[in-house]
C-alpha positions as CSV (number, residue, x, y, z in Angstrom):
1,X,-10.7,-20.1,7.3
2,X,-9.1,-15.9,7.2
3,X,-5.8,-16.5,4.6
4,X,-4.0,-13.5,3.5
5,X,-4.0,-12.8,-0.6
6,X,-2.1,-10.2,-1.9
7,X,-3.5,-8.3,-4.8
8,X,-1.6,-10.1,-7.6
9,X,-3.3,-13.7,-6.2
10,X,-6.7,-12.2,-6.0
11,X,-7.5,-13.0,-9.8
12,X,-7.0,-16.6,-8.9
13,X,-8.5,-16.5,-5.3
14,X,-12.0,-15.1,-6.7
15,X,-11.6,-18.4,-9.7
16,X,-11.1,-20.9,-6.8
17,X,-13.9,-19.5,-4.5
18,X,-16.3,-19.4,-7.5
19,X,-16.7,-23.0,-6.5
20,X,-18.6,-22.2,-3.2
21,X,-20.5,-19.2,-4.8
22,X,-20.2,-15.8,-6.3
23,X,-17.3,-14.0,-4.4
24,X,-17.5,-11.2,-2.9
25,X,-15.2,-8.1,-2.4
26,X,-16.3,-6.8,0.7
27,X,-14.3,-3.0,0.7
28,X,-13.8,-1.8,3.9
29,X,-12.4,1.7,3.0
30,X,-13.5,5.1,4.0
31,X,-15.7,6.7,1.4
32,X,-12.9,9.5,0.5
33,X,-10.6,6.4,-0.6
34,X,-13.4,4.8,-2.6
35,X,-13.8,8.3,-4.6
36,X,-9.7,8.4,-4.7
37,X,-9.2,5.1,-6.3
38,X,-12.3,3.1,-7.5
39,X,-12.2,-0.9,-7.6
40,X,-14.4,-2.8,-10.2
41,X,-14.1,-6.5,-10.1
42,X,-14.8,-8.4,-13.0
43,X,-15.2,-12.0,-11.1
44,X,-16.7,-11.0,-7.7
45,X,-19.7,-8.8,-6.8
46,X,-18.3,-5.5,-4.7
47,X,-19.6,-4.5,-1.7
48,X,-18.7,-0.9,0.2
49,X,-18.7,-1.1,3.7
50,X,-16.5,1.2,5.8
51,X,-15.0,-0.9,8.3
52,X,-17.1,1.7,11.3
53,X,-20.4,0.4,9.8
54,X,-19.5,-3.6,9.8
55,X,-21.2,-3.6,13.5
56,X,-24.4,-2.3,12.3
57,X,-24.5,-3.7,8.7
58,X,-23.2,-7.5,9.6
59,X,-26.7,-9.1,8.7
60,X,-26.2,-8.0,4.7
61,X,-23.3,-10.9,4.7
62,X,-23.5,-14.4,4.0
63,X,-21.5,-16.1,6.4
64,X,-21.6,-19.3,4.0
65,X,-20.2,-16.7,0.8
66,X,-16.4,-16.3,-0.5
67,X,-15.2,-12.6,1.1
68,X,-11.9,-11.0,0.7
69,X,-11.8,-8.5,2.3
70,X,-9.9,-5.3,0.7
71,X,-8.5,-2.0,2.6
72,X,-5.6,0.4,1.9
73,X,-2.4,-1.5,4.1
74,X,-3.9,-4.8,5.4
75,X,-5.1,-3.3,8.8
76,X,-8.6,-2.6,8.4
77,X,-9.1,-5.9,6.3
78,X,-7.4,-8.0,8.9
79,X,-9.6,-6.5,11.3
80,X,-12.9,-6.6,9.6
């Protein structure tokens, strides 16, 4: 199931997914951003992928794990 969270809901969305597993916040950015602005979450794991290298790297996810997926707008995420 893909549902949108916005950032203020993600504290509870990563305590509700716990349930199924340790979350993960799968970040989609482009290495500049990551270096711009840093994310560090204390009740998922964090995983950078640039949304280019999903193709490639799609074997390192758990298709039975929590993701949220986390971009700059929405776009990339809702892609990914």
């Amino acid at each position: 199931m893909i549902e949108q969270v916005t950032p203020g809901q993600l504290t509870d969305w990563f305590k509700a997914a716990s349930a199924e597993g340790t979350p993960l916040l799968l970040d989609v950015r482009e290495p500049a951003e990551w270096q711009a602005v840093s994310v560090r979450p204390a009740e998922a794991e964090l995983l950078q992928m640039a949304m280019q290298t999903i193709p490639a790297r799609l074997a390192e996810l758990d298709p039975d794990r929590p993701v949220a997926v986390l971009c700059h707008h929405g776009g990339r995420s809702m892609q990914v």
